[in-house]
N, C-alpha and C positions, 0 to 999 in steps of 0.2 A: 760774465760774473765778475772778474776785475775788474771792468771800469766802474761796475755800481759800485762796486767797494771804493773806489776810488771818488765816483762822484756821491756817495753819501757822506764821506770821510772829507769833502771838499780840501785834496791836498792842494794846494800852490806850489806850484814847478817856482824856484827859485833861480833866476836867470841874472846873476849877476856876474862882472867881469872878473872881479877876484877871484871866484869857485870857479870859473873855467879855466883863468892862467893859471892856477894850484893844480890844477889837473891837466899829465900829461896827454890826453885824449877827451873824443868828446863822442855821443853818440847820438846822432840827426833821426826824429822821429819820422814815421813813415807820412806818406799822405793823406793818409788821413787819421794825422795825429794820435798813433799807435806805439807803442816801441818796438823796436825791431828786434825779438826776442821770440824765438820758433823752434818747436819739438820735431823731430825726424825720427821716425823710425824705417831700420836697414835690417837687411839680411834675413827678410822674411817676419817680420817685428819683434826681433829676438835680441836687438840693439836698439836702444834705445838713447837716443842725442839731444842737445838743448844746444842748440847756435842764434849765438849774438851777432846780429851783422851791421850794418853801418858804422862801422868803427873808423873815426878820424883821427890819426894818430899813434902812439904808442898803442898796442891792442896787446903785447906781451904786460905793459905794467895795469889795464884790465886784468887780464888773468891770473896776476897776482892778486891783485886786491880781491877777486871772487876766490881764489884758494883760501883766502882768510875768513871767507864765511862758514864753508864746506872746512876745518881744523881735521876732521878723522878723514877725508876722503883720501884715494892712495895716490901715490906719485904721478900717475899716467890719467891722475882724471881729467884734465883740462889741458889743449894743445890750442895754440893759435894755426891760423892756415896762412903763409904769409902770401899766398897768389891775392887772394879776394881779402883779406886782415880782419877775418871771422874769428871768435872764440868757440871753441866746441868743445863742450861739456858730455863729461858719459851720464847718462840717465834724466830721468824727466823733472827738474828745476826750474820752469817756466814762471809759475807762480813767485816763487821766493826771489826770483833774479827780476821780475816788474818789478817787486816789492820795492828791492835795493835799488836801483835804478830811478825810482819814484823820490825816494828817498834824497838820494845824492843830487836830485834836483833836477835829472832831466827829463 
């Protein structure tokens, strides 16, 4: 359902050097050219996760910029994991975080 949104909306990733050194991270699409952006559900599917994973870089100032989209969400919504430098979100934001991500050009 995303990509046709994506491919009827014909976006252009914008791959220039200036928007990657302005940004302290970057995020490597999968192979076959997906974002790596994945819903988990734990504890029986009573938890419900959204983790970003191929993160090159800072993956804390990530996490910042997605608490700026989610403004009401509470303190403990979004933790980095610094073993693997995954962002993991509580609840199912898969869609809106391609969105952002599409967006910001990668």
């Amino acid at each position: 359902m995303f990509r046709t949104l994506i491919q009827q909306h014909i976006v252009k990733r914008s791959y220039t050097t200036q928007q990657q050194q302005q940004l302290p991270y970057f995020i490597s699409r999968t192979t076959n050219n997906g974002l790596p952006v994945y819903t988990d559900f734990k504890n029986g599917g009573t938890q419900h996760l959204t983790i970003i994973r191929r993160i090159e870089g800072d993956a804390e100032a990530l996490k910042n910029e997605v608490l700026e989209l989610f403004p009401e969400a509470p303190k403990n919504f979004a933790r980095v994991n610094p073993v693997n430098n995954q962002v993991i979100l509580k609840g199912v934001h898969m869609n809106e975080i391609k969105q952002w991500l599409v967006e910001k050009g990668f």
